[in-house]
N, C-alpha and C positions, 0 to 999 in steps of 0.2 A: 486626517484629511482623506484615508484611504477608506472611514465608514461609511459610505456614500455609494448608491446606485453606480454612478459613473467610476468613482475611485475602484469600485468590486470589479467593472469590467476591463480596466485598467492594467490591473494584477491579475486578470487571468489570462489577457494577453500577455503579458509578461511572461507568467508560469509557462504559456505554451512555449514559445519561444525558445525560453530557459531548456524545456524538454527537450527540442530540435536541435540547436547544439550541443547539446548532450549528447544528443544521438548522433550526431556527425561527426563530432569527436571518435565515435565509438564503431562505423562503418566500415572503416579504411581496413585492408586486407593486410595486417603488420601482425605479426606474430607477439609483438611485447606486449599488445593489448591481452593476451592468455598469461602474461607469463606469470606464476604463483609469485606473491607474494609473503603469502604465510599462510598453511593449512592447519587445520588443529578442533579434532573432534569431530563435528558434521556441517563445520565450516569452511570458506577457501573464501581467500580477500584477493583479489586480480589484480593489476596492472590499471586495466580497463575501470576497476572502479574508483582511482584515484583520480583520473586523469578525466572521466565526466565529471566528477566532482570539483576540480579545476576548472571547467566550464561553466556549469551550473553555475556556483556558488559567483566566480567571481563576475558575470554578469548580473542576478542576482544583486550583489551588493551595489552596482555600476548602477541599479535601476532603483533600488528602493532600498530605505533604512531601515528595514523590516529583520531581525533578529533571525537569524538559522539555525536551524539543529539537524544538523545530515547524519549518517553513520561514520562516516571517516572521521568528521571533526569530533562526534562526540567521544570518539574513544581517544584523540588527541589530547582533548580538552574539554569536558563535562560543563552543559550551558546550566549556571541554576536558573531554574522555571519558578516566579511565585505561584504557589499552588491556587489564590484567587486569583490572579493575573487575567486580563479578558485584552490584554494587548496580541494584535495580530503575530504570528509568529511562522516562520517559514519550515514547515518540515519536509526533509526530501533523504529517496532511496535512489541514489545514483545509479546503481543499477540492480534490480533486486532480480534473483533467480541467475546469479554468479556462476553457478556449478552447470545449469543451463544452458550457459553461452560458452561458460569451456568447453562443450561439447555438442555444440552444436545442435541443441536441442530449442526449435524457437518459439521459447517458453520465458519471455525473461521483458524487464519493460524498464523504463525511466519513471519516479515516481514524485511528484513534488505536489505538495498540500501547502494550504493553509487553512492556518485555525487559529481560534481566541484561545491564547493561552494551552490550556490542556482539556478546557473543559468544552469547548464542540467546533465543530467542523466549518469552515466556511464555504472551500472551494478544492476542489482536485484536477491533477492533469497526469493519465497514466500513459506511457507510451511504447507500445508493442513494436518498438522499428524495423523486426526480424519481420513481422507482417504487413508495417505499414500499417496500424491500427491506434490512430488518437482519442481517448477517453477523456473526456470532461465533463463537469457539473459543478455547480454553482446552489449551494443549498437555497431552499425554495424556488428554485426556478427548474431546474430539471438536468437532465445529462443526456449526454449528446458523445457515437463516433462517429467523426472523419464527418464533423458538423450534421446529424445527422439524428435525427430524436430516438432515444431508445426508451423501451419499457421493460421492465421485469417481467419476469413468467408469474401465471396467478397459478400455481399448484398449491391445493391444499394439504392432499395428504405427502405424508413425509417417507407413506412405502412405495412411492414411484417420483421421490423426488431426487434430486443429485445435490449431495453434500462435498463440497471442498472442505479439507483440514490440511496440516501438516504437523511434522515433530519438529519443534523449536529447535535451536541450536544447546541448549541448556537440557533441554527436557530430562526427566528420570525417566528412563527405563526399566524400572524394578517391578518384577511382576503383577504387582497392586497394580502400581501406574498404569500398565498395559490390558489387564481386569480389567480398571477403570475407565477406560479410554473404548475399548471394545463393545464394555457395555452403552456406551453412550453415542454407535455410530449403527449398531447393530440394524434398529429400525428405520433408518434409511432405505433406499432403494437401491443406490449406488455411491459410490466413496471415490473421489477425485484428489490426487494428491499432486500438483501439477509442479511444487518446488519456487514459487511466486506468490506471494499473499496479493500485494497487490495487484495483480494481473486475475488470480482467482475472484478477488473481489469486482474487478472490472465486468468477467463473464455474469456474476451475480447481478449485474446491476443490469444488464446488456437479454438479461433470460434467461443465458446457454444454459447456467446452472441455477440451483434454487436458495442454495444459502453456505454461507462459510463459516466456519468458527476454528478458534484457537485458544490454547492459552501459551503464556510469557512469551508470546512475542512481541517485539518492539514496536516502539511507537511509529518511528520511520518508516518499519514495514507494513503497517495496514493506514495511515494517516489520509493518504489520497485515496485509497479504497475505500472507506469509510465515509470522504465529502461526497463519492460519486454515488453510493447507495445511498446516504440520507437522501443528498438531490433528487434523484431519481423516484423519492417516497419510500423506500425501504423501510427496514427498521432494525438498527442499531443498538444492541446493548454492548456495554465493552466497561471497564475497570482497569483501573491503572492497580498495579501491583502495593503502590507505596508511597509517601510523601518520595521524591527524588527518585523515587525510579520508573522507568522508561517502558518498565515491562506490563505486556496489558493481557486480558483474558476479553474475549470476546466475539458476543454471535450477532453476524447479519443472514436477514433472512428478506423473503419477498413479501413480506408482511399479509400473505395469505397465508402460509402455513398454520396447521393446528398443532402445534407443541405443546408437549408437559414439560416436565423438566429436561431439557437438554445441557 
C-alpha cells in the first residue's frame, strides 16, 4: 500500500517527523545525553544515541509496519535481510557524527532512509539540528533543504574538486592500507574529513562539496545520503561487503566529474 505516489509522500512525512523528535529528544541542556556509554577503538556509543533511537523507532513503529534496522538495534539483534527482498525497509543513524556532539562540534545529524530491501534507495531525511538544516529527497523527484530545491555543483575536473572520506571504525591501518588510501585521494583538490558520512553526503548533494566515498562503512551510516544524492541526480556506486553483511564501499559523485579509477 506504501508503493504509490501518495503512499511515498506519506513516509516521507513521517521520516521527517520521526527526525524532529529525534531531535528534540536530543536538545535539552542534560549532561546524560554525553554520558559514554562504551568507548572502544575509534568508536564512542552516547547516552544521547540510545535514547533518539527510543524516539525514532518507537514512533516509527506507531506509524508504519515497515521493518527497521538502526545501529543500536542491530548490534542488539541482527535483522536478517533477503538478499532479493525489494520490500520497503527502514534504515536510520540516530545520531551519526557521535564524537562530534560530545564535543561540541556542530557536525553531527539524524539520519533515517528508506529503501527496497538492500538493493536501492527510495527516500532520505538528514537532520543537522545543531544548524537547523533539514535534508530530504525522494528518488526521481529531487531534494530539497528547509523545503527548499537544491542542486549539486557541475565541477569537472577533480583537481579543484572537494572530496569527503573518512576512516571507518574497522578500517586497517597497515601501511599498504595507508599507501593505498593516499594514492587514491592524492588528485583531488582538497580532502574533507568532517566525522558524518551522512551529513558529508548531504553537502554533496546540496554542492558545498563534490563527491564522498568510503569503504566498510555501514549501511545505516551512508543509507539517507545515498536517497538524497540519487534524488537529487547524482551518481552512486556503492557494494555491500557480503551476503549478511552491512558493511559497504562506496563513491557518490556530481555526476560531472571526469574519473578514472577512483
Amino acid at each position: 500500500m506504501y508503493k504509490t505516489e501518495a503512499g511515498i509522500d506519506k513516509l516521507l512525512i513521517i521520516a521527517k517527523e520521526a527526525a524532529m523528535l529525534g531531535a528534540n529528544s536530543l536538545r535539552r541542556n542534560d549532561s546524560i545525553l554525553k554520558s559514554v556509554q562504551y568507548e572502544k577503538s575509534h568508536d564512542v556509543k552516547l547516552q544521547a544515541d540510545k535514547i533518539a533511537e527510543n524516539q525514532i523507532v518507537s514512533f516509527l513503529k506507531a506509524e508504519t509496519d515497515i521493518e527497521i534496522i538502526s545501529e543500536e538495534m542491530w548490534e542488539a539483534s541482527p535483522l536478517e535481510i533477503n538478499e532479493d527482498s525489494s520490500d520497503f525497509l527502514w534504515v536510520i543513524d540516530p545520531l551519526d557524527g557521535s564524537y562530534n556532539f560530545l564535543h561540541d562540534i556542530p557536525f553531527y545529524c539524524i539520519s533515517i532512509a528508506l529503501w527496497e530491501g538492500r538493493k536501492a534507495p527510495v527516500l532520505g531525511v538528514i537532520y543537522n539540528f545543531a544548524n537547523n538544516e533539514l535534508f530530504h529527497g525522494v528518488v526521481g523527484r529531487g531534494s530539497w533543504l528547509n523545503n527548499m530545491r537544491i542542486n549539486m555543483a557541475n565541477k569537472k575536473d577533480i583537481s579543484k574538486a572537494i572530496l569527503c572520506t573518512g576512516f571507518p571504525v574497522n578500517m586497517d591501518f597497515s601501511n599498504q592500507n595507508l599507501i593505498e588510501f593516499s594514492e587514491k585521494i592524492k588528485s583531488w583538490g582538497k580532502i574533507r574529513l568532517f566525522g558524518s558520512a551522512g551529513l558529508s553526503l548531504a553537502y554533496v548533494t546540496s554542492g558545498r562539496v563534490d563527491a564522498y566515498q568510503e569503504r566498510d562503512i555501514m549501511f545505516w551510516d551512508v543509507a539517507a545520503g545515498v536517497s538524497l544524492v540519487k534524488a537529487a541526480g547524482g551518481k552512486v556506486d556503492f557494494k555491500f561487503s557480503g551476503e549478511g553483511d552491512l558493511r559497504m564501499k562506496i563513491l557518490a559523485t556530481n555526476n560531472h566529474l571526469k574519473l578514472e579509477d577512483k
